[in-house]
N, C-alpha and C positions, 0 to 999 in steps of 0.2 A: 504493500500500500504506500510505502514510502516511493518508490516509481510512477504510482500512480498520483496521489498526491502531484508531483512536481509536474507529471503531462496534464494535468489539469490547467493549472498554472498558465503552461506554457502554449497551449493550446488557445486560451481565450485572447493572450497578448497577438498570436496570429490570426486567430479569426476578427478579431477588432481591427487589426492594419489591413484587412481584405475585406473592411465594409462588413461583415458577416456573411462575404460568399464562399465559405467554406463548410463541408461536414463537420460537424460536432457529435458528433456521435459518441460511445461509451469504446470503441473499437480502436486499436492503435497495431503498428507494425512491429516488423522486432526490431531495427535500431533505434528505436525507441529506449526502448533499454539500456543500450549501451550510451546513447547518447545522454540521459541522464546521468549515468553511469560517471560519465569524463566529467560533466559539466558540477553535478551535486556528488558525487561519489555513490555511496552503498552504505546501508546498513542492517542489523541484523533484526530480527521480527523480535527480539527481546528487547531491545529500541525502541522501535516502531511497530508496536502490537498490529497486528491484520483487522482488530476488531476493538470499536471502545469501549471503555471499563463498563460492565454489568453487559455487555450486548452480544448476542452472538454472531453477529455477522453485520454486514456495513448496506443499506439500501443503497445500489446504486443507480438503479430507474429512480426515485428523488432525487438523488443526487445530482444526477446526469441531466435532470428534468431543469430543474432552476439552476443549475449554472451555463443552461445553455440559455435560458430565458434572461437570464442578469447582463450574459455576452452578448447577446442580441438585442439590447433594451442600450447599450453602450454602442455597437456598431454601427445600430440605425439611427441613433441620433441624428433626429429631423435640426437639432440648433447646429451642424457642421460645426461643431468644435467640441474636444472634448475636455471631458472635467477629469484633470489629472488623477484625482483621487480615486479612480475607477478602481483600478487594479487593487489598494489595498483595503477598499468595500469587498471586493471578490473576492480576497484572498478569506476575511473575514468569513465569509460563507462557504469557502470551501472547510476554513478550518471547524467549524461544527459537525461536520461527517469526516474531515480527517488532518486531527489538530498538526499546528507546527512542530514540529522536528525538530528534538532535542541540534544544541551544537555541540555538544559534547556529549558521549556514554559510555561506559562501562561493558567491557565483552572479557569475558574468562580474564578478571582480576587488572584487565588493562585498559586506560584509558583512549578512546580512538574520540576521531573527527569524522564523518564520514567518508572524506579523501583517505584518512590515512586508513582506513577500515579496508577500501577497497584496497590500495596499494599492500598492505601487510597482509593483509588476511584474505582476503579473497582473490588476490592477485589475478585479475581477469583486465585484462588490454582491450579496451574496447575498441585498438583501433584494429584489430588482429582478425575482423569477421568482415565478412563481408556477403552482400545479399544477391541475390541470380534469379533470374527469370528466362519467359523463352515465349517472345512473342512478334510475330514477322512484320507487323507495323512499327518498329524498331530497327535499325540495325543492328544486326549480327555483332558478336562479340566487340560490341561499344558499349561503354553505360547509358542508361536513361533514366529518366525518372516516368516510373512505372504509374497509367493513371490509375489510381485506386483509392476510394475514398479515404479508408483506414491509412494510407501514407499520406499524411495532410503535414509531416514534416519535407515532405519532397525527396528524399533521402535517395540516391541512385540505386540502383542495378545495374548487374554485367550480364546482357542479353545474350542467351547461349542459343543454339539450335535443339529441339526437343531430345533427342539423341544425347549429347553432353548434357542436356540437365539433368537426366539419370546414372549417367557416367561421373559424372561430379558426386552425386550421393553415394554412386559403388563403390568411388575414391578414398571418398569419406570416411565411410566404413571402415576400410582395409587398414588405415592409416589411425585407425581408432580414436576417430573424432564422429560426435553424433551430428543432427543435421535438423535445424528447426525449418517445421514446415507449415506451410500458408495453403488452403484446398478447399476448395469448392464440398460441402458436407451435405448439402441439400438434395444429392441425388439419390434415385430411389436406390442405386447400390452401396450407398453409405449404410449400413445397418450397425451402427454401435453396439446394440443390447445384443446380436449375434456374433461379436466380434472378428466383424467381415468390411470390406469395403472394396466393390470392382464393378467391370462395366456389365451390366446384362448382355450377354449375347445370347448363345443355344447352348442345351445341353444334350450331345449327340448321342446319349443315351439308345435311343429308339430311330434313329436317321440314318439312312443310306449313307454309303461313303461318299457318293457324288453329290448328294445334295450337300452334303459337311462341306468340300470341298469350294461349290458354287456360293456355299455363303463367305469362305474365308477369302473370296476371289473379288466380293462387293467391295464398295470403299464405303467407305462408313457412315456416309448419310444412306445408304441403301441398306447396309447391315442393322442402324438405327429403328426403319420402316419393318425388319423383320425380324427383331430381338425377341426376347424372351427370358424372364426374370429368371435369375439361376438361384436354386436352391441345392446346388450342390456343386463340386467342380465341372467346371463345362468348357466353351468355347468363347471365351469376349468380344467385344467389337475390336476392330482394328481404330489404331490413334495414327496420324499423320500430325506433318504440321499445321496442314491449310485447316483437316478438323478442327483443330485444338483454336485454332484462330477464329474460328467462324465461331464455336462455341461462344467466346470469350466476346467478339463483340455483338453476340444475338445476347447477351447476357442468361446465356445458360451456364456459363462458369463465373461466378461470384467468390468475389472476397470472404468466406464466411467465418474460417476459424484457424486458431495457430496451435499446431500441434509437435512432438516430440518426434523424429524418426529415429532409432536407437538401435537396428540390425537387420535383418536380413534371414528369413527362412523359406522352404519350400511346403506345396503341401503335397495328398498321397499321389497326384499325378506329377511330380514334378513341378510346378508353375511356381516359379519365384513372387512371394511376397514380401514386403518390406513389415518392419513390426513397430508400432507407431504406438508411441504412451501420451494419453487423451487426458484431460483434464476434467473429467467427469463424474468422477470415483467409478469404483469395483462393481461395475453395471452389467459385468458379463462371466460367460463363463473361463476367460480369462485375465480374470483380473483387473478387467478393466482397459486392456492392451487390445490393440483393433492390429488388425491383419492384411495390408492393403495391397492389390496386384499393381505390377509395374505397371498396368495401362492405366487403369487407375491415377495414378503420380502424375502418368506421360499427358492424360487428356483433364484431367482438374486443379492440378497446382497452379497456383497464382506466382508463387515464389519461396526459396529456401532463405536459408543462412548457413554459412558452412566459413571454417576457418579460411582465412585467406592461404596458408601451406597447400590447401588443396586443389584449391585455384591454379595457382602457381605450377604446382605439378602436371599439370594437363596442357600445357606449352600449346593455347588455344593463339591463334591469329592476334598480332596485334592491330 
């Protein structure tokens, strides 16, 4: 909350220099993180509780509700000028759902600052990560700033071809770095409480070997028109780029949620799936761990994060 807390903050200062034409939403990216990271430091939840005293949890639809109302009551200021005093009215009402932050505290017998928290004890470099996507109204292996509401810091990307965005996560892997991930969750093959996540295609259970074939031969808006919900290992849709692109601007792939990718296993046909730790608690019969096929990745990712070492190693086109 101490992260959170500061994107608040920091959020309203940008959506007031943009008039209020920006998302405000409760949604952020991940260098988000890090960026507060560099800027306020880190500190530890015995610090900065998640929740305040006597409460179990923090409303943040209220929350989220009047601090966009108080930011937008500031940006649209019909008098063209603003009253300096905005910001620490705002701050004032953020700090009722999530007071200010000690400048000094106590962690195992020592006293830190949040800088020095981060730098001694949590020792993470926030300049050391860096974020990837893979979308063809971009150039290829250049940065961009990816459109996406939740990036309302602007923050670039290093635009890969869909091909290397998976290649970058298998990288990943090997090299024993995990790989935070951005994904489209609203499709009917996202199944969380099954701990499943891929695209419906067929299950050739019951199907000739020619028809299997004639369908693995469609390109995927045709595979699309004759899918079929899989309930068990089956046949997926094929992903392309141009799919994954058209999905992205018919807004069937959305920005929806940021999740953990943490390794790599197969199931009993063989099919590689990546193993993804959800932020939802133990809602399944694994633990809560979702099981995603590589098409899946290829055709609803919005965007990773992965150490820059990894980047690096793939001696992609400058």
């Amino acid at each position: 909350m101490y992260v959170v807390r500061q994107n608040y903050i920091d959020r309203a200062q940008k959506h007031v220099m943009l008039h209020g034409k920006m998302n405000f939403g409760e949604g952020s990216y991940f260098l988000d993180n890090f960026i507060v990271a560099r800027q306020y430091g880190l500190m530890p939840e015995s610090a900065y509780p998640n929740t305040l005293p006597k409460e179990n949890s923090i409303n943040h639809s209220i929350l989220a509700s009047k601090a966009e109302r108080f930011a937008d009551s500031v940006a649209n200021d019909n008098n063209k000028k603003l009253n300096l005093e905005w910001l620490n009215n705002y701050t004032s009402l953020i700090n009722q759902y999530l007071p200010a932050p000690p400048e000094k505290f106590e962690y195992n017998g020592k006293e830190y600052t949040p800088q020095s928290f981060l730098k001694e004890v949590v020792k993470l470099d926030p300049n050391n990560y860096i974020q990837v996507t893979s979308f063809s109204h971009h150039e290829f292996y250049k940065t961009c700033i990816l459109e996406l509401p939740d990036n309302w810091r602007w923050e670039p990307f290093l635009n890969v071809k869909v091909d290397d965005l998976t290649a970058i996560i298998d990288t990943s892997l090997a090299m024993g770095h995990t790989v935070l991930w951005a994904a489209d969750v609203s499709e009917n093959g996202f199944n969380s409480s099954k701990g499943y996540a891929l695209l419906p295609g067929i299950n050739p259970k019951n199907m000739k070997p020619n028809d299997i074939e004639a369908y693995k031969a469609m390109t995927p808006e045709k595979q699309l028109l004759n899918s079929r919900t899989l309930a068990s290992p089956g046949i997926e849709m094929n992903v392309t780029q141009e799919s994954r692109q058209t999905d992205f601007l018919n807004r069937n792939t959305t920005d929806d949620h940021g999740m953990h990718l943490i390794g790599a296993a197969k199931d009993q046909n063989g099919n590689k799936f990546y193993i993804v730790k959800n932020s939802w608690g133990n809602t399944n019969q694994y633990g809560g761990y979702i099981y995603v096929s590589v098409n899946y990745v290829k055709a609803k990712t919005t965007g990773i994060l992965v150490n820059k070492d990894v980047v690096d190693k793939m001696n992609f086109p400058k």
